[in-house]
C-alpha positions as CSV (number, residue, x, y, z in Angstrom):
1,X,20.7,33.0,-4.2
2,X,19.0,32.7,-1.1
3,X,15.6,30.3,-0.8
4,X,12.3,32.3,1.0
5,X,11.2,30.4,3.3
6,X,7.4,29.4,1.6
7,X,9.9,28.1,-1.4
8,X,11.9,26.3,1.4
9,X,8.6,24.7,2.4
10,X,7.6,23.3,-0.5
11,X,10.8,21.9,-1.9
12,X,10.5,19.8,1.3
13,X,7.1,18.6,0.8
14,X,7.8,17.9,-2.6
15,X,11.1,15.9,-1.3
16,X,9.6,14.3,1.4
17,X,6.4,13.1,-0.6
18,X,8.7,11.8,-3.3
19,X,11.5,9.6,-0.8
20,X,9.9,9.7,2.8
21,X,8.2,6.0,2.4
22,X,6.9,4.6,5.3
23,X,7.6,7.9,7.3
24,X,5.4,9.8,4.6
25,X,2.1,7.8,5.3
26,X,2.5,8.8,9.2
27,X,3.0,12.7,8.3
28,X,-0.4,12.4,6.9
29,X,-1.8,12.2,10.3
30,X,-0.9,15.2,11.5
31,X,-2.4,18.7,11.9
32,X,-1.3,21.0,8.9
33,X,1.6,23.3,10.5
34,X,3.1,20.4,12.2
35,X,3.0,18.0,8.8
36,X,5.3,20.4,7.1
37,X,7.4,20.9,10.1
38,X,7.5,16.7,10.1
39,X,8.5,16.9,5.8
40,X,11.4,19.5,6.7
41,X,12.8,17.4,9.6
42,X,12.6,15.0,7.3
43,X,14.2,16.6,4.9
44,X,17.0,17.5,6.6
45,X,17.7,13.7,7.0
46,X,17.3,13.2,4.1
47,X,20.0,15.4,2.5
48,X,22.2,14.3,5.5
49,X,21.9,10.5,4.4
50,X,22.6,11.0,0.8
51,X,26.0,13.3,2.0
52,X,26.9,10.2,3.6
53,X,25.2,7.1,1.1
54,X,26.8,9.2,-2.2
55,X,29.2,7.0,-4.4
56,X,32.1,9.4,-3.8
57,X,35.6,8.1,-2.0
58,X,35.2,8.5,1.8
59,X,37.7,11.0,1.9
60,X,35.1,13.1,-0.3
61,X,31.7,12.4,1.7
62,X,33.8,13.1,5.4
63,X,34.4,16.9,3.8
64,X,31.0,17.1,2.5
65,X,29.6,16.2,6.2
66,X,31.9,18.4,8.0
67,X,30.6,21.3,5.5
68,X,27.1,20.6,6.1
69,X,27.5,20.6,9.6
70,X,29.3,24.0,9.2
71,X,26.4,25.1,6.9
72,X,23.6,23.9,9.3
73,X,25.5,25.3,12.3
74,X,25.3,28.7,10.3
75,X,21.6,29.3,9.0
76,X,20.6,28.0,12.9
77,X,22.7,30.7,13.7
78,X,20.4,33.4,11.5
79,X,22.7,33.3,8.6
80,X,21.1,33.1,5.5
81,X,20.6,29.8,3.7
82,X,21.1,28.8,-0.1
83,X,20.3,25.2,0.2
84,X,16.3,24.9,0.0
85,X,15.9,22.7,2.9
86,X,17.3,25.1,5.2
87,X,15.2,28.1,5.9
88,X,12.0,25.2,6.4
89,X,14.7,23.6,9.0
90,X,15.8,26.7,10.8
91,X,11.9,27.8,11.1
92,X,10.9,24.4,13.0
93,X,14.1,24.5,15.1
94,X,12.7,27.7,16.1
95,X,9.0,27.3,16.2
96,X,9.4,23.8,18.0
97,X,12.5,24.5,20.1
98,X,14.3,21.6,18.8
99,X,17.2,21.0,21.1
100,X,20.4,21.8,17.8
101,X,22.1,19.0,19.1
102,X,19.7,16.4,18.3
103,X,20.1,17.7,15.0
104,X,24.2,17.3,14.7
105,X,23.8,13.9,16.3
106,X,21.9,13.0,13.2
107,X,25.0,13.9,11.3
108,X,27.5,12.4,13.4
109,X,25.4,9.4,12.9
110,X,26.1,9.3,9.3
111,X,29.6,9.9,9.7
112,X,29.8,6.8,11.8
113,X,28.3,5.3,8.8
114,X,31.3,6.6,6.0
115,X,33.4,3.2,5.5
116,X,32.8,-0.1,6.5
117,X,30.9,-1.0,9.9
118,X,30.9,-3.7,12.2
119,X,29.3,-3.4,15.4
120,X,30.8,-5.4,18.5
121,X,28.2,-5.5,21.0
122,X,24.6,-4.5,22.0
123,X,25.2,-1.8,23.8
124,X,27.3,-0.1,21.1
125,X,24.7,-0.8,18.7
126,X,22.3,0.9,20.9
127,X,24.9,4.3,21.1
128,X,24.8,4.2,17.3
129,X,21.1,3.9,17.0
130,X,21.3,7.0,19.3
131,X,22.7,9.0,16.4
132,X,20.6,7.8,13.3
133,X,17.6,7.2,15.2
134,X,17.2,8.0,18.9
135,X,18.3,11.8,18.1
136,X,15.5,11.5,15.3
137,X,12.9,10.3,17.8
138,X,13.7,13.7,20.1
139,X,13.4,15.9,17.3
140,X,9.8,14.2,16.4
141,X,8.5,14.5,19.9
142,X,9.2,18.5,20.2
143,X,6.9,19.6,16.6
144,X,4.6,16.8,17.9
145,X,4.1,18.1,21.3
146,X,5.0,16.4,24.5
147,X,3.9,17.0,28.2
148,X,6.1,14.8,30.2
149,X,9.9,14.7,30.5
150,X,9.4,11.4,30.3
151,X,8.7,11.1,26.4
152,X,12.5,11.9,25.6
153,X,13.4,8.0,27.2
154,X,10.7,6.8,24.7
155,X,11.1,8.4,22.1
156,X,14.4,6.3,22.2
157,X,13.2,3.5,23.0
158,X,11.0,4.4,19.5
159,X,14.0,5.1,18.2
160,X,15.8,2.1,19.1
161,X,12.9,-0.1,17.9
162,X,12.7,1.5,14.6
163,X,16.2,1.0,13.7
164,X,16.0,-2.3,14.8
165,X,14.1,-3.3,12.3
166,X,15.7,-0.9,9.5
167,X,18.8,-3.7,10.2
168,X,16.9,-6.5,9.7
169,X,14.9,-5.4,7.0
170,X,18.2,-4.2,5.1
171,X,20.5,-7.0,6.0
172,X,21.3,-7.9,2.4
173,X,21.6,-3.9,1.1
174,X,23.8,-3.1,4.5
175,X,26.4,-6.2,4.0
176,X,27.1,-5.2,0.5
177,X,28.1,-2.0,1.6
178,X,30.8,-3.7,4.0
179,X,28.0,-2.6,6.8
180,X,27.3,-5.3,9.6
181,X,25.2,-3.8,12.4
182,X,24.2,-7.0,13.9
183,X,26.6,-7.0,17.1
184,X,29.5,-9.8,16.5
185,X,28.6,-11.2,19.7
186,X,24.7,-12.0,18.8
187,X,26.5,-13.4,15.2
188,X,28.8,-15.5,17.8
189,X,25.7,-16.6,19.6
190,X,24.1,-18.7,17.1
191,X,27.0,-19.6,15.2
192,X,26.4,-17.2,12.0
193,X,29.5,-15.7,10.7
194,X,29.9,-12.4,8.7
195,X,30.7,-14.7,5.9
196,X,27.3,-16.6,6.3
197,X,25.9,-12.7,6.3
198,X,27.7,-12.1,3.3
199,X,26.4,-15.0,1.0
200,X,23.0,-14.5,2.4
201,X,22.9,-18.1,4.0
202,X,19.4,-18.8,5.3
203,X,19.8,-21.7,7.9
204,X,18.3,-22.7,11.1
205,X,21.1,-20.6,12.8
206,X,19.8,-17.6,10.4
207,X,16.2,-17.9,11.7
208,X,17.3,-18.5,15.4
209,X,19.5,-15.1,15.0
210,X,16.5,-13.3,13.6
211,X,14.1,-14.5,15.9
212,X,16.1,-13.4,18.6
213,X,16.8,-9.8,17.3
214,X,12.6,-9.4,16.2
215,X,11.9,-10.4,20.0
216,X,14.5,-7.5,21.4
217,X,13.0,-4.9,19.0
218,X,9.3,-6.0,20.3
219,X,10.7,-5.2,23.8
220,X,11.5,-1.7,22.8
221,X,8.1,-1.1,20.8
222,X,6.6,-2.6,24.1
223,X,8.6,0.4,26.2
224,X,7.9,3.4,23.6
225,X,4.3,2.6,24.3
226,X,5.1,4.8,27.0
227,X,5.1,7.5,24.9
228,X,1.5,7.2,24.5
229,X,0.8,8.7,27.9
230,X,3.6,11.9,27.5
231,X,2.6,13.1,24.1
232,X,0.1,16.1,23.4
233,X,-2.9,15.1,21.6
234,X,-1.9,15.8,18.0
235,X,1.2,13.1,18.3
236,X,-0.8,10.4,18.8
237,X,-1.9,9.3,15.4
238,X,1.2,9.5,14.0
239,X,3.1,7.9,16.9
240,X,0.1,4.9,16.3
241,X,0.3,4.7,12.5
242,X,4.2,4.9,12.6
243,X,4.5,1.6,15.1
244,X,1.8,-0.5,13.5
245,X,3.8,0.5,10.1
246,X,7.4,-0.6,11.6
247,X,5.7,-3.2,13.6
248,X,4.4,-4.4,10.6
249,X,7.8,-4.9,8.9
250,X,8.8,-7.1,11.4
251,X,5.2,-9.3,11.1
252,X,6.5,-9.7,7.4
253,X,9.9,-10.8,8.5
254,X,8.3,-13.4,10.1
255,X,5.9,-14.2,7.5
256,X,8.6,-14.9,5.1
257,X,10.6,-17.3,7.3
258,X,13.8,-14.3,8.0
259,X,15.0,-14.7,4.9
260,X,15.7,-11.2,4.0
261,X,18.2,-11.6,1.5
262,X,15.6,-13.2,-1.4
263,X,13.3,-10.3,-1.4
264,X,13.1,-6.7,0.2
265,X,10.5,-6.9,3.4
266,X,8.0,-4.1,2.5
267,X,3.9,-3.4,3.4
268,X,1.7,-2.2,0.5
269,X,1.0,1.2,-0.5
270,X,-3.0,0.0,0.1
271,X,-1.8,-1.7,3.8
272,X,-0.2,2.1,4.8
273,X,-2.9,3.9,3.9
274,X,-4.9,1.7,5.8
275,X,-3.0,1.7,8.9
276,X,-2.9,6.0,8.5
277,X,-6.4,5.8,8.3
278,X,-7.1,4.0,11.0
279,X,-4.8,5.7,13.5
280,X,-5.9,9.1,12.6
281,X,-9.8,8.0,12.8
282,X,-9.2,6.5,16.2
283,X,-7.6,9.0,17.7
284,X,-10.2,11.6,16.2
285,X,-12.7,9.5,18.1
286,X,-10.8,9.9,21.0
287,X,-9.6,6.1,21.5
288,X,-6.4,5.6,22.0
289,X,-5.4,2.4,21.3
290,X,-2.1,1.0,22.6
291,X,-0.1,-1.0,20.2
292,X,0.8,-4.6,21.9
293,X,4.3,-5.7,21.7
294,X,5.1,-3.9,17.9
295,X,2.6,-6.0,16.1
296,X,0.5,-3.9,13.4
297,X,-3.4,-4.7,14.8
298,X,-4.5,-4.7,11.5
């Protein structure tokens, strides 16, 4: 039976209230149409994560992705849609003209993800934090508004930055998965094997890796900064609240010395909603406030 669009709505509210996390707190910011845009974007990642993160063989969760592609590719199409996320998804692409393929990126992302991962070098890291991330950030920029051509190359950089820290954050979840994103040749670098990754070693060499890796996702905050000047007014708060948030993660890393593998890196429920608050407040005051090298001003 097919889903009406209001009920395709507020399935992804209630989803995307319930699992969004750090990305929910940022939605908050946002003008009322373009917040539940944001929860059925969100959304749709969602559902394409768990096709991919499921216990099923990989044989199983390759089909399911190559269906869901089909399925999306379908309701974008004007098809009707059974899955509830769907209609919310097709009425965004078409209210915000998302460009599809940033969409199907997102999935080819998670199929990179089916089976065990282990990235080689930087710039392949970067061409896989394309697909689960940068492809994300383009899809953001067009409900939140942009002005300048220019945003696309930040919202990468965002992207890129974001994921960055995902990695770090998830070192000890990803390796039990058989999922090394760390690029061999940083690992070579300081002398940290995927062995050392896999028994959570936390060394001098550990810290030296991290530092290094927490300095090159600064650099990409630093460049989506840029963003900033290309988006339309009612993408700034979120934009602010969602790098002090991610930003913040990596300010915890460091608190705790890199060692990611004791404890899950997190920021309180009270420290989000104080970070929301205070990007949507200065930005209704019209200050705009750049956020310096990824830290969290807070």
């Amino acid at each position: 039976m097919a889903c009406s669009l209001d009920e395709s709505y507020r399935h992804c509210q209630r989803l995307a209230k319930r699992t969004a996390g750090n990305f929910y707190f940022s939605f908050l910011t946002l003008p009322r149409d373009r917040f539940r845009a944001m929860c059925a974007l969100y959304s749709f990642m969602r559902e394409t994560d768990d096709h991919g993160d499921s216990d099923q063989s990989r044989d199983v969760r390759t089909v399911g992705l190559a269906a869901w592609r089909s399925e999306v590719a379908r309701v974008l199409d004007g098809a009707d849609a059974v899955h509830p996320v769907l209609p919310a998804l097709a009425d965004v692409v078409r209210c915000h003209s998302i460009p599809r393929q940033s969409l199907f990126d997102v999935i080819t992302g998670v199929e990179m993800d089916v089976g065990p991962v282990a990235i080689q070098t930087f710039d392949e890291l970067r061409r896989y934090c394309h697909h689960v991330a940068g492809a994300v950030g383009l899809a953001c920029i067009h409900v939140w508004g942009f002005h300048d051509d220019r945003a696309i190359a930040a919202a990468e950089e965002c992207g890129l930055a974001f994921q960055i820290t995902n990695i770090l954050r998830d070192l000890r979840e990803d390796v039990a998965r058989d999922r090394i994103y760390l690029p061999r040749e940083d690992l070579d670098r300081f002398g940290y094997s995927s062995d050392d990754l896999r028994r959570g070693v936390v060394d001098d060499r550990l810290r030296n890796l991290m530092q290094f890796e927490v300095a090159r996702a600064r650099e990409h905050y630093h460049r989506a900064t840029a963003l900033f000047d290309y988006l339309d007014a009612p993408g700034l708060p979120i934009l602010d609240a969602m790098l002090k948030i991610y930003g913040g993660l990596l300010d915890e890393i460091e608190r705790h010395g890199y060692d990611v593998f004791s404890r899950r890196v997190s920021l309180s429920r009270w420290r989000k909603w104080r970070i929301t608050a205070g990007a949507w407040w200065r930005n209704r005051r019209g200050v705009r406030r750049r956020i310096a090298e990824g830290g969290t001003g807070t």
